[in-house]
ROGUDREN-836037 format. One record per residue (C-alpha): x, y, z; residue in three letters. Coordinates in steps of 0.2 Angstrom, whole numbers, plus 5000, padded with zeros to 4 digits. Example, Ala and Ser with C-alpha at 12.3 -4.5 7.8 and 13.67 -1.06 7.14 Angstrom:
! residues 2
506249785039ALA 506849955036SER 
! end
This chain:
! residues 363
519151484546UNK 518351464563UNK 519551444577UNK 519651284586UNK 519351324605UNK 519751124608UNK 521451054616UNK 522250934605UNK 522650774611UNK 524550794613UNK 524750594620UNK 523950454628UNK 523650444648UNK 525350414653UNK 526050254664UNK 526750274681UNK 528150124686UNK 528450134705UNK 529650014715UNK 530150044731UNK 531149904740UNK 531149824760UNK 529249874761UNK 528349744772UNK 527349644762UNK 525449674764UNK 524749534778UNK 526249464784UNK 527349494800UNK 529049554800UNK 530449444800UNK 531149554815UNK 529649504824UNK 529849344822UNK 531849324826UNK 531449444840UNK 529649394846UNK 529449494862UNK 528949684862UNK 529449804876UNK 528949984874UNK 529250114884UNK 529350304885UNK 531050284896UNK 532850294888UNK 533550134894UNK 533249944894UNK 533349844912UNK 533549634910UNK 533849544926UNK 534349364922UNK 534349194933UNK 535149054922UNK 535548924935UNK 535848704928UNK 535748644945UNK 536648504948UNK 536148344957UNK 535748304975UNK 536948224983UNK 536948074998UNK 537448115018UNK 538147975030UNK 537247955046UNK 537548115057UNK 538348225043UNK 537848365040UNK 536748435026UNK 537948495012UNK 537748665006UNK 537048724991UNK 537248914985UNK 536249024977UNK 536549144964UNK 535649304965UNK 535749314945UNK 536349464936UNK 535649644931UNK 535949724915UNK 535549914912UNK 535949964892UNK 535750124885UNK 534550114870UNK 535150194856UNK 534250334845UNK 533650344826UNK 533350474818UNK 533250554800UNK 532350694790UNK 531650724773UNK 531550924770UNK 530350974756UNK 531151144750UNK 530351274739UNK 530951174722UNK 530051034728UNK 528351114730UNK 528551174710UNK 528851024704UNK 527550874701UNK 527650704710UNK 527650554700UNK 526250484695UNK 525350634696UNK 524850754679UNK 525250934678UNK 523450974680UNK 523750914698UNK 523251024711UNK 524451074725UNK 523450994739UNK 523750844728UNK 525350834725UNK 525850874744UNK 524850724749UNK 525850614740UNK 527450684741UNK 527250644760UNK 526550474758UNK 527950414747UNK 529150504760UNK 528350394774UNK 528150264763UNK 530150244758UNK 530650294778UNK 529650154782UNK 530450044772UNK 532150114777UNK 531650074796UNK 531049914794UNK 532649844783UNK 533849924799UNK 533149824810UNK 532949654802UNK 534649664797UNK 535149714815UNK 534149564821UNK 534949444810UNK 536749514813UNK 536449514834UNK 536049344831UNK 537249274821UNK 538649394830UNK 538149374848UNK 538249564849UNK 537049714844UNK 538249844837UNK 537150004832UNK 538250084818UNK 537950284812UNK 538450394797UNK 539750304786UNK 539650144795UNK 540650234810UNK 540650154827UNK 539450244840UNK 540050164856UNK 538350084859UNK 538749924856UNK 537949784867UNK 539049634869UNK 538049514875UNK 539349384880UNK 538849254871UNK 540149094874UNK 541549054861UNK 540948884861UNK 539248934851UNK 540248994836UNK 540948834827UNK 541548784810UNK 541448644797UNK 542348604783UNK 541148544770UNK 543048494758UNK 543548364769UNK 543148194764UNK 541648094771UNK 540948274775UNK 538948264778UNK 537648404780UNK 536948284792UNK 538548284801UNK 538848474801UNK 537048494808UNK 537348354820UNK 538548474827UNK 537648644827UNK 536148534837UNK 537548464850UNK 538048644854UNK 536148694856UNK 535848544868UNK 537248574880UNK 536748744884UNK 534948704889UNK 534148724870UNK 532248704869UNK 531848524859UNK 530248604851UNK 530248734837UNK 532148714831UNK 532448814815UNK 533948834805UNK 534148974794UNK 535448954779UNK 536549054769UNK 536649014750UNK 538048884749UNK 537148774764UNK 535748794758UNK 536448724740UNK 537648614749UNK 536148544758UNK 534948474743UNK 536648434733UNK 536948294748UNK 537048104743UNK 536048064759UNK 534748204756UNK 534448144739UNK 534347974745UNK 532948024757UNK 532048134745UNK 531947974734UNK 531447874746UNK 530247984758UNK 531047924771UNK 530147994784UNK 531248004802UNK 532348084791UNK 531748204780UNK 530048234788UNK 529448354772UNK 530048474759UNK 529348574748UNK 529648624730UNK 528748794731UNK 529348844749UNK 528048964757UNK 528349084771UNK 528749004786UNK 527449044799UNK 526849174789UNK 528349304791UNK 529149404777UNK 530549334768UNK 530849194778UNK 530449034769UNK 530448844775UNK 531348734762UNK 531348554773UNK 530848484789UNK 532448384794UNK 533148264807UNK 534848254804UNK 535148104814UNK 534448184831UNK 533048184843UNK 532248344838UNK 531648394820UNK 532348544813UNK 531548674801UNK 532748704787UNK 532248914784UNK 533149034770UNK 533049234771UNK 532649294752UNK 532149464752UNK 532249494735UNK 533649634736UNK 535249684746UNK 535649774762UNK 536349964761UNK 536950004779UNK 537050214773UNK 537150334762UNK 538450284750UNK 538750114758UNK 539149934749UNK 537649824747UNK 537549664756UNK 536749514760UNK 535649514772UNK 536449314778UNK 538149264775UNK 538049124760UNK 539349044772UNK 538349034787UNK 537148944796UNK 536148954814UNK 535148884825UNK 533948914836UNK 532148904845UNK 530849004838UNK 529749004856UNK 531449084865UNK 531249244871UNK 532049384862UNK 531649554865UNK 531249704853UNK 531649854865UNK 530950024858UNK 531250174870UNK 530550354871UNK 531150504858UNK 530450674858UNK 529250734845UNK 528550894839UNK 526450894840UNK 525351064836UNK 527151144841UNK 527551064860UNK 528850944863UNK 527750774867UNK 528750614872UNK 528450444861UNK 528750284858UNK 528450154845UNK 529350064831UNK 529150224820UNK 528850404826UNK 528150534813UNK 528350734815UNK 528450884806UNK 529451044808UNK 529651194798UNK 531051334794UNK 530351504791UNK 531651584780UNK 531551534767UNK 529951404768UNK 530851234771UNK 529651084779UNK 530450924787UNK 529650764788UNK 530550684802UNK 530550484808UNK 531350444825UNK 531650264837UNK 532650214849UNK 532750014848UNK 533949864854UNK 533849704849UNK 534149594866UNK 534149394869UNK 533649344885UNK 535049194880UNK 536249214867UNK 536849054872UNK 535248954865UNK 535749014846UNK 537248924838UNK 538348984825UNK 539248884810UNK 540448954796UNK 540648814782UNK 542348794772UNK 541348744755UNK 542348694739UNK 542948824726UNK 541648814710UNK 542548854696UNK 
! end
């Protein structure tokens, strides 16, 4: 009998599953981006805000022959904050380099599969990157204070307060009787106002139970039957990504009895927030919380300078990510290494408005 000099089909081409979570969805902008619109990069370690924010009040009237009365004027105030550094690294080890990346066959070639073991590394750093510092964005908004955390959730002592007034935290109980949506956004707006909130571009992002609290209102479902239009100005049944950023979607535009409209905005990333390795997931918004603010305010993204190995010298760079690589000789041990330095900064925390609802316990 001849000998067969064929391989036999041992089984079909095989399937590769790949999920990788917090990666920015392709074409849109980064919800970080958008809570913190402005960039500032540069290759220095710290972060310098001088601020002038003066309500003058009136003029007022002299009698005959008095003198002019005196107004004073405040020099402002300077602010110099130490920027605070990222970094982590992926080693590939000798046991790595024999074994096959998913996705790939065991026919693969070496060159192969270090190309993609690398690109899913930058790949689920990225994502790691980019989940830090939305979260950080939506907590130094919320919290009044950017509070960099490190291994095991342990406190740093980098923490920018940024002194935000008591008065912009508030409450409302949603159990008491008559209690309104309208009237706990009434509220929130009130707050905004006194301390010099922009009319235009109000958004209001909501946790959970507002959000269901909102749409389970007598008067909202009033309005929704009846399209009234100074009140409930639009809503949508399939909300879409508010000004095209990621997980950030508008649910209503609203006037809840005042002058401005307000965008009614939910955070829905599709999956939870670990802080480290080890560490409890959470949500990325309190369910119980809700807070306002003008979407054309300036907030600042602040990157600063980290160093990084490039053809083996010691360059200085800055950006949201920076990528190097680095080797141990003994034995063979590569490290894929991603580094930042990033603060999150209002120029006015006092132009963002915090409210914690008491909601009824559902059985």
């Amino acid at each position: 009998m001849a000998a067969n000099t064929l391989e036999l089909v041992l089984r079909t081409v095989k399937k590769y599953y790949e999920k990788i979570d917090g990666q920015l969805q392709a074409g849109k902008v980064g919800l970080d981006k958008f809570l913190f619109n402005t960039d500032d990069m540069d290759l220095s370690a710290q972060f310098a805000l001088d601020k002038m924010i003066v309500n003058p009040h009136g003029v007022s009237f002299r009698k005959p022959g008095e003198q002019s009365h005196v107004r004073k004027f405040d020099n402002g105030t300077g602010h110099v904050y130490e920027v605070p550094h990222i970094s982590e690294k992926t080693p590939i080890t000798e046991s790595d380099r024999d074994e096959i990346v998913a996705g790939l066959e065991a026919t693969s070639s070496q060159a192969q599969n270090a190309a993609l073991r690398i690109n899913k590394i930058i790949t689920v750093h990225t994502a790691a990157h980019y989940m830090t510092r939305l979260k950080y964005a939506i907590d130094t908004l919320r919290t009044g204070k950017f509070t960099p955390l490190g291994m095991g959730g342990n406190d740093i002592g980098l923490e920018i307060d940024l002194a935000q007034d008591a008065g912009n935290d508030i409450t409302y109980d949603f159990t008491a009787t008559g209690a309104k949506i309208d009237t706990a956004l009434a509220e929130m707006f009130e707050v905004y106002r006194s301390q010099g909130g922009n009319m235009s571009d109000v958004v209001v992002v909501m946790g959970n139970k507002w959000y269901n609290n909102f749409f389970q209102d007598d008067d909202v479902r009033q309005w929704m039957d009846a399209n009234t239009s100074n009140m409930l100005l639009e809503q949508s049944m399939r909300p879409t990504n508010f000004n095209n950023d990621d997980g950030l979607y508008r649910v209503a535009t609203y006037r809840p009895g005042t002058v401005a409209a307000m965008d009614i905005c939910q955070i829905s990333l599709g999956n939870k927030f670990v802080p480290y390795l080890g560490g409890t997931a959470v949500d990325f918004f309190p369910a119980d919380e809700a807070i306002m603010f003008s979407a054309s305010a300036p907030r600042y993204r602040v990157f600063r300078g980290v160093d990084a190995v490039d053809m083996g010298k010691v360059q200085r760079a800055v950006g949201e990510i920076v990528f190097d690589s680095f080797i141990d000789n003994d034995p063979v041990q590569e490290y894929i290494r991603t580094q930042t330095r990033v603060a999150l900064i209002p120029a006015n925390i006092n132009q963002v408005v915090r409210s914690t609802g008491t909601f009824p316990v559902v059985s």
